[in-house]
N, C-alpha and C positions, 0 to 999 in steps of 0.2 A: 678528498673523499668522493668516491663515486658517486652517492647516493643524493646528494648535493643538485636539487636543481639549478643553478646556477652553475656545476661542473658541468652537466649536460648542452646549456649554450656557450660555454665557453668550447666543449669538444666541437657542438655545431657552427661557432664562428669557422674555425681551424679547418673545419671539413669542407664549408663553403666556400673559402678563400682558395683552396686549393682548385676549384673551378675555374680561377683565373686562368689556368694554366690549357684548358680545355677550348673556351671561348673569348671570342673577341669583345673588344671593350667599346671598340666603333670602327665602321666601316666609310669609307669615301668611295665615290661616286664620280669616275672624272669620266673622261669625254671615251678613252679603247678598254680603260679596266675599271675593274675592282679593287680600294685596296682595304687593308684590316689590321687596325693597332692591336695588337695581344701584348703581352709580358714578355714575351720572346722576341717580338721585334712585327715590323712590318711584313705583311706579308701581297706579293706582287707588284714588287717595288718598282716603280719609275725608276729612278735614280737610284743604283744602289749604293753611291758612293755618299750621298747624305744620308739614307736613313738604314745604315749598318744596324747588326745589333746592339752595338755599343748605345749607339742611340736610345734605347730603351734599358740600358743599364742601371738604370736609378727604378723604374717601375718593378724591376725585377728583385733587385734587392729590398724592395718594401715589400713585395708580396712575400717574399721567404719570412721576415720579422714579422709581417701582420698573421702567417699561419703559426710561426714558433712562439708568439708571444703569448696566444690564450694559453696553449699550452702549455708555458710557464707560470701564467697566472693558475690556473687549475690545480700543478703541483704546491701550492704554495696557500691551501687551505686554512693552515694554524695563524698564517698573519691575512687578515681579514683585512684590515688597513692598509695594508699595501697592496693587497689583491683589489680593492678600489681605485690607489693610486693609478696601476696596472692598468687597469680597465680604460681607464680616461685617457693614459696615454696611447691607448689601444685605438682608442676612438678620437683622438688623434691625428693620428698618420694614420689613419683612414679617411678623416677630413683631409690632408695633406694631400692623399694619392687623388682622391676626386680630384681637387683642385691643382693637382700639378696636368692630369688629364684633359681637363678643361680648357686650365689659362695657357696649357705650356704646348702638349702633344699636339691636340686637335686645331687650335690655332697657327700652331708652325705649319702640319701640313698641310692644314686647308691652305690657309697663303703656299706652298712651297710648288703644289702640283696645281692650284685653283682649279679645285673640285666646284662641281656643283651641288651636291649634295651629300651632306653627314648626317649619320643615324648611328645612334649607341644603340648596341649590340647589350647582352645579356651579362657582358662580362661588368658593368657599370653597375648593374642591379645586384648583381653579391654583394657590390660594397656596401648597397644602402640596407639590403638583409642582415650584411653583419654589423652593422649599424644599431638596428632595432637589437639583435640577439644579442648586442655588448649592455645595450643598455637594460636589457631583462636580466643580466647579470650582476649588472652591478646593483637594481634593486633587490636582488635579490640572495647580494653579500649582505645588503644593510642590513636587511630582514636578520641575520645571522649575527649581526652584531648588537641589534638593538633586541633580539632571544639572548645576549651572553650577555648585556647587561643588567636584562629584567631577574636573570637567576642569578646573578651579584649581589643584586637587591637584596633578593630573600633571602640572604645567607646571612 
């Protein structure tokens, strides 16, 4: 149901996640370049024989599930209970990709090119927006469940 504020953060997770794809998630700093992890892959690569795009194969297939999933959760209004479930798993593998970014990406190349310095980019701060927005959703399924069973009551 459109009308559903909570279908409304569910379309604005989806719409934010898709930013991934525009900006970088963090940038390195070594001694002649620049480089920049995005979803797509590194970009101004050192070495391009380790950090292929395969390399980032796994960031790339989370971000398609993390934009296709509200929007599954959205169509799927009549079960409120599982558009819950949904949500959590949502937020989820959005804790997952943070932290495969963290402990996995950023660590590898920092050690691979020993940069001097990393700074996350914009592309880190969607997650933690769709973060907040998953969770205004899912208070705001409950709101929706505990209205269907106040008018159970009264019946």
């Amino acid at each position: 149901m459109i009308q559903r504020i909570q279908t409304l953060y569910l379309f604005l997770t989806a719409l934010i996640t898709v930013l991934l794809f525009f900006f970088p998630i963090a940038s390195f700093e070594h001694i002649d370049t620049n480089m920049e992890l995005t979803v797509l892959g590194v970009n101004n690569q050192i070495d391009a024989t380790y950090f292929s795009k395969l390399y980032t194969l796994p960031l790339l297939i989370l971000t398609i599930i993390l934009i296709l999933l509200p929007l599954f959760i959205s169509i799927r209004y009549k079960h409120r209970e599982q558009q819950v479930k949904l949500c959590q798993l949502d937020i989820f593998l959005t804790v997952v990709f943070i932290g495969i970014v963290f402990l996995y990406y950023v660590s590898n190349i920092q050690k691979t090119i020993s940069c001097e310095k990393v700074s996350y980019e914009f592309g880190i701060f969607v997650l933690l927006i769709d973060l907040i927005f998953l969770v205004m959703a899912i208070r705001g399924i409950k709101k929706d469940i505990e209205l269907v069973k106040s008018i159970d009551r009264l019946r």
